[in-house]
C-alpha positions as CSV (number, residue, x, y, z in Angstrom):
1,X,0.0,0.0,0.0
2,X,1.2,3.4,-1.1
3,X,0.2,6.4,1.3
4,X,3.0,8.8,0.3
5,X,1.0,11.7,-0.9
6,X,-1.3,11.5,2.9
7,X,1.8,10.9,4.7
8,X,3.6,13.7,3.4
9,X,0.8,15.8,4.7
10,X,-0.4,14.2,7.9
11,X,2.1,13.2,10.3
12,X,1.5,10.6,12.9
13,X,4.5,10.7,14.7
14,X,4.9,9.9,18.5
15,X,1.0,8.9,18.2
16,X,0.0,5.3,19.2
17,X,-2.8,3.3,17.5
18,X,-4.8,0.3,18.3
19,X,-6.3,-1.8,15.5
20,X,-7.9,-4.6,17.1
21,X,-9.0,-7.1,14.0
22,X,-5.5,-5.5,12.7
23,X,-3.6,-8.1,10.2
24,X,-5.5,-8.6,7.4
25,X,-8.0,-6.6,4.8
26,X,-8.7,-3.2,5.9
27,X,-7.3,-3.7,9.5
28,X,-3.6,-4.0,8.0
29,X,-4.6,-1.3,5.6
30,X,-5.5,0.9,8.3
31,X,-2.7,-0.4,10.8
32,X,0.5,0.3,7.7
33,X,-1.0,3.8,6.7
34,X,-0.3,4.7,10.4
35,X,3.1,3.0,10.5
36,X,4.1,4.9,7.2
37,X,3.3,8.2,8.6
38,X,5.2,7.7,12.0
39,X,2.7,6.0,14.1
40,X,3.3,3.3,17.1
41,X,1.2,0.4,16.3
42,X,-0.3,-2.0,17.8
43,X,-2.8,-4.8,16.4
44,X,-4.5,-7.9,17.1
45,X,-5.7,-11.1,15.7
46,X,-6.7,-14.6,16.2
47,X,-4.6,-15.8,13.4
48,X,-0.9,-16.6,14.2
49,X,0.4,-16.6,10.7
50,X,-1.4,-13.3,9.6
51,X,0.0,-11.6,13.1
52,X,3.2,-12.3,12.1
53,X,2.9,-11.9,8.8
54,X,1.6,-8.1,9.1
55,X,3.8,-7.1,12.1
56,X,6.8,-7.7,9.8
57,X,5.4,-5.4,7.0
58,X,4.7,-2.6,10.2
59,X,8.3,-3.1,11.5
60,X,10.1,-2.7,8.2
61,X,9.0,1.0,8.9
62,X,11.5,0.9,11.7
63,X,8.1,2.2,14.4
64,X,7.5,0.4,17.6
65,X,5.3,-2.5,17.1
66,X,3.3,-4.6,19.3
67,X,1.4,-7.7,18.1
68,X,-1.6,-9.6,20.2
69,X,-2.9,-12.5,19.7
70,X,-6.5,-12.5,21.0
71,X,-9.8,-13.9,20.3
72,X,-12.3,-10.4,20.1
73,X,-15.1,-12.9,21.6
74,X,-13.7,-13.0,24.6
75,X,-14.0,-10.6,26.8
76,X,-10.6,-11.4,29.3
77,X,-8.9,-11.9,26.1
78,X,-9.9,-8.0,25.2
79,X,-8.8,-6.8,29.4
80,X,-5.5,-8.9,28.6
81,X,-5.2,-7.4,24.9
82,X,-5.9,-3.5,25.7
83,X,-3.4,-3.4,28.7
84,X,-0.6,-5.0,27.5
85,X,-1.0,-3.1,23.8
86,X,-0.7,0.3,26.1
87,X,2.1,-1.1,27.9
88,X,4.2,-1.7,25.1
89,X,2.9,1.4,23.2
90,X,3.6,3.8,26.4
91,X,-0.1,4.6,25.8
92,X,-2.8,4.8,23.2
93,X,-3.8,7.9,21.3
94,X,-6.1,6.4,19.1
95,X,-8.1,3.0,18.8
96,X,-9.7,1.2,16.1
97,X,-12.3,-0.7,16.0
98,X,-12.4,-3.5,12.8
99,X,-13.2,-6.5,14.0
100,X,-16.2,-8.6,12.8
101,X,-17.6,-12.1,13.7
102,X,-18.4,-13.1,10.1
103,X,-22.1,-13.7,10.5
104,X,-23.5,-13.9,7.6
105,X,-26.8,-16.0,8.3
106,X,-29.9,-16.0,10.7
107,X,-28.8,-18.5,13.0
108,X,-27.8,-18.7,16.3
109,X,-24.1,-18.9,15.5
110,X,-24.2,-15.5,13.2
111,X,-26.2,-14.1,15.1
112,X,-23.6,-15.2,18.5
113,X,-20.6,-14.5,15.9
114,X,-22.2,-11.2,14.8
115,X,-23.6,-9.7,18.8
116,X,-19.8,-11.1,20.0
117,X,-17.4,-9.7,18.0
118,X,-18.9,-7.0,15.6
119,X,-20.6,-5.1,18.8
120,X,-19.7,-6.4,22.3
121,X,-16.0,-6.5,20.9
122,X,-16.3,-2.7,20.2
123,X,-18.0,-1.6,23.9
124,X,-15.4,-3.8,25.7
125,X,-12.1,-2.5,23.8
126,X,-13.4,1.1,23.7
127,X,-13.6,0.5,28.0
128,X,-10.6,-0.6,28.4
129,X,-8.8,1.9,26.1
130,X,-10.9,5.1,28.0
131,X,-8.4,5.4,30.5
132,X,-5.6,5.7,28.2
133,X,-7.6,7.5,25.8
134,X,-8.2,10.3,28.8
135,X,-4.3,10.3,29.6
136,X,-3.4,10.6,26.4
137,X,-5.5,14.0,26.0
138,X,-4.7,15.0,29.3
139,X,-0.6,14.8,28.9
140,X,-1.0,15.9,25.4
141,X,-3.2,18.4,25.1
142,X,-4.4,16.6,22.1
143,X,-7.5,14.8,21.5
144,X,-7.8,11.1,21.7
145,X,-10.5,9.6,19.4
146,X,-12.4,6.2,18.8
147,X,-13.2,4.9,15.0
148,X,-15.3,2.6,14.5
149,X,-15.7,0.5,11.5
150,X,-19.2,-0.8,10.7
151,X,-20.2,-1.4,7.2
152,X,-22.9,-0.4,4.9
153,X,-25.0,-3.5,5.5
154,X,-25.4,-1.6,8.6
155,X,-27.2,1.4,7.2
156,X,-29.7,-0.3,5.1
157,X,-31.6,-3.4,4.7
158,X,-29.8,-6.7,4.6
159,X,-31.2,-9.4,4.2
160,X,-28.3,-11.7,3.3
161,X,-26.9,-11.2,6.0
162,X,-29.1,-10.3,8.8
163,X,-27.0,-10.8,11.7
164,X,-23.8,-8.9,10.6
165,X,-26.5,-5.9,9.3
166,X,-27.8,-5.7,12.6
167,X,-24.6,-6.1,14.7
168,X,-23.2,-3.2,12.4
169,X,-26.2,-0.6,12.8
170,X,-26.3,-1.1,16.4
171,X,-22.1,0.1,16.1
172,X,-23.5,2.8,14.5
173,X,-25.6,3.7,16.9
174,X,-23.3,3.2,19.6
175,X,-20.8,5.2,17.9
176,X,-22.4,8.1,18.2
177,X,-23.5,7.7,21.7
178,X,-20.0,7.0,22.2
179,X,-19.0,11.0,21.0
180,X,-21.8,12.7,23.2
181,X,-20.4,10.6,25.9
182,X,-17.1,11.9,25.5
183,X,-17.1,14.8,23.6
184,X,-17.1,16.6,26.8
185,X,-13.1,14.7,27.5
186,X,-12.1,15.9,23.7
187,X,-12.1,12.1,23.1
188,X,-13.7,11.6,19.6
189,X,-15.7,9.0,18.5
190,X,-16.7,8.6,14.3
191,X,-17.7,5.7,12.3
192,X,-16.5,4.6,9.1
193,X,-19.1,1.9,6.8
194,X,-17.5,0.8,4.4
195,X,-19.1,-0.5,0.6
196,X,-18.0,-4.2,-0.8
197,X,-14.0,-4.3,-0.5
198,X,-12.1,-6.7,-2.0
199,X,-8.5,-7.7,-1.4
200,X,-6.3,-11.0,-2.1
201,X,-8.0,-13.4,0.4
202,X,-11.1,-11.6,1.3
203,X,-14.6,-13.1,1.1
204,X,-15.4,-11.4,-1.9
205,X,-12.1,-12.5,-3.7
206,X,-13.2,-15.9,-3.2
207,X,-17.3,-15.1,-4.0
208,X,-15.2,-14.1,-7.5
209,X,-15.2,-17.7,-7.7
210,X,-17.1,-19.6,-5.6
211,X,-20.6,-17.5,-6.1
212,X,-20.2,-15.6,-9.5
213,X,-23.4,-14.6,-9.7
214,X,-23.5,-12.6,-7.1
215,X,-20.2,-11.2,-7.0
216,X,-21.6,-10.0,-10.6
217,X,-24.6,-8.3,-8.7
218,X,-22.8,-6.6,-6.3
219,X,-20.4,-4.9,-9.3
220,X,-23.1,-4.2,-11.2
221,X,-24.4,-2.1,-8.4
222,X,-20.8,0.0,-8.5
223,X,-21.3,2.9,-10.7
224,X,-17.2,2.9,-10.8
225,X,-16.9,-0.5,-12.0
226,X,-14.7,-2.2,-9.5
227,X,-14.9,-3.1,-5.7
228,X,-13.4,-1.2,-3.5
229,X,-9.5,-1.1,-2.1
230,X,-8.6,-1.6,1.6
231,X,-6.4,1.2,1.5
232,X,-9.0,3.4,0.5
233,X,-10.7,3.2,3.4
234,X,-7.6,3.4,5.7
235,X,-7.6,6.9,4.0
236,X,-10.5,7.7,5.3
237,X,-9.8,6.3,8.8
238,X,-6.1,8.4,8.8
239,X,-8.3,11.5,7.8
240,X,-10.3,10.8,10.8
241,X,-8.2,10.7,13.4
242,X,-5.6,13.6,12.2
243,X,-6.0,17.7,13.4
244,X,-7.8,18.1,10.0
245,X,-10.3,16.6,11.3
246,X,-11.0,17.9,15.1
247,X,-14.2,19.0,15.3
248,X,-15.6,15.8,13.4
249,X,-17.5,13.6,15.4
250,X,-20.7,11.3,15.6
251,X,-20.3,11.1,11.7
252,X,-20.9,7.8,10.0
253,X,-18.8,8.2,6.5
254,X,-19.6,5.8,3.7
255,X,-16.4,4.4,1.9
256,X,-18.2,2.5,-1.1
257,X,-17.6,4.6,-4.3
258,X,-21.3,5.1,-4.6
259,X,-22.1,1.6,-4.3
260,X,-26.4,1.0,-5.2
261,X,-26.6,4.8,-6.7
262,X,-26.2,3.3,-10.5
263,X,-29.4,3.6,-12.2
């Protein structure tokens, strides 16, 4: 991923960032635009070889990198994840919120999957990260902020994948709570949904293959013709939390190239 031209006008230097859901897709996106533009970094995962895999790519940028492995359904797993990520960080400036449980049905397991990782995940990181968000705008004079990232499935009807939809409104919804909570601390809080992304191992990668027909529908409903990139919604998420953006909060930006506006 290439972010010179935004790194050579936001720096991120001596700011620390939690991904949590950090080493693949949009997460690593989001986790390497940071680490380009000076960022400390820290992400998590419940895949070993992805971890690894992605805190390499952050540490070629010669920033301080932490790695976690941690299951997002679990709340211990979150307390244990949170602490030591501000431990070896020295704090946390900014954290973001990318996880998701996969749901993609109307069963109990999606709808466990989707309530567990997609939602709870979110309220249970975002507490433990408050204190340090606090300190961080306390000691810095600079405020701290929370993004989200939900999904457009979460701003409209979806009735492939009812779980995940609902999982992702209620983010929404709890997003912006989150910034009339804490607007009051100069702690942030903004969502980010993002359209269909596609990216070498993604779900809709392998729909390319495995269900043509409606990877077809969903393109035809791009008016660009193409998917979207992860790294164009890390963009978005960079914007976010950078001094260009300081009095943006409770917003809920679309990333999805004007995805179901073709006519």
């Amino acid at each position: 991923m290439n972010l010179e031209k935004i790194g050579m006008l936001v720096e991120f230097a001596n700011r620390r960032v939690v991904v949590a859901g950090g080493s693949r897709g949009i997460g690593r996106s989001i986790a390497l635009g940071f680490a380009e533009a000076g960022a400390a970094v820290s992400i998590c995962a419940r895949g070993a070889a992805t971890l690894e895999a992605t805190g390499a790519e952050l540490r070629a940028h010669g920033r301080t990198v932490h790695t976690g492995a941690c299951d997002l359904a679990d709340p211990a797993a979150i307390t244990a994840y949170i602490a030591d990520a501000a431990q070896a960080l020295g704090g946390i400036d900014f954290l973001i919120n990318n996880a998701t449980g996969s749901g993609r049905s109307d069963d109990e397991a999606s709808w466990e999957a989707s309530l567990d990782v997609d939602l709870l995940a979110v309220v249970r990181a975002s507490r433990e990260a408050l204190p340090h968000l606090l300190s961080s705008t306390e000691t810095t004079g600079i405020g701290a902020c929370i993004i989200n990232i939900a999904s457009g499935s979460g701003l409209n009807p979806s009735a492939r994948t009812p779980a995940y939809g609902a999982a992702k409104a209620a983010v929404i919804h709890y997003t912006r709570t989150q910034a009339a909570m804490l607007a009051k601390h100069a702690i942030r809080a903004n969502c980010v949904a993002p359209g269909s992304i596609e990216f070498p191992g993604g779900s809709w990668e392998r729909r390319k293959t495995e269900d043509p027909t409606l990877y077809n529908s969903v393109l035809a409903a791009c008016p660009t013709g193409r998917l979207g990139r992860p790294e164009e919604v890390a963009q978005v998420v960079m914007f976010l939390a950078s001094p260009w953006a300081a009095w943006v909060t409770a917003q809920v930006i679309s990333v999805n190239g004007g995805q179901g506006l073709k006519g």
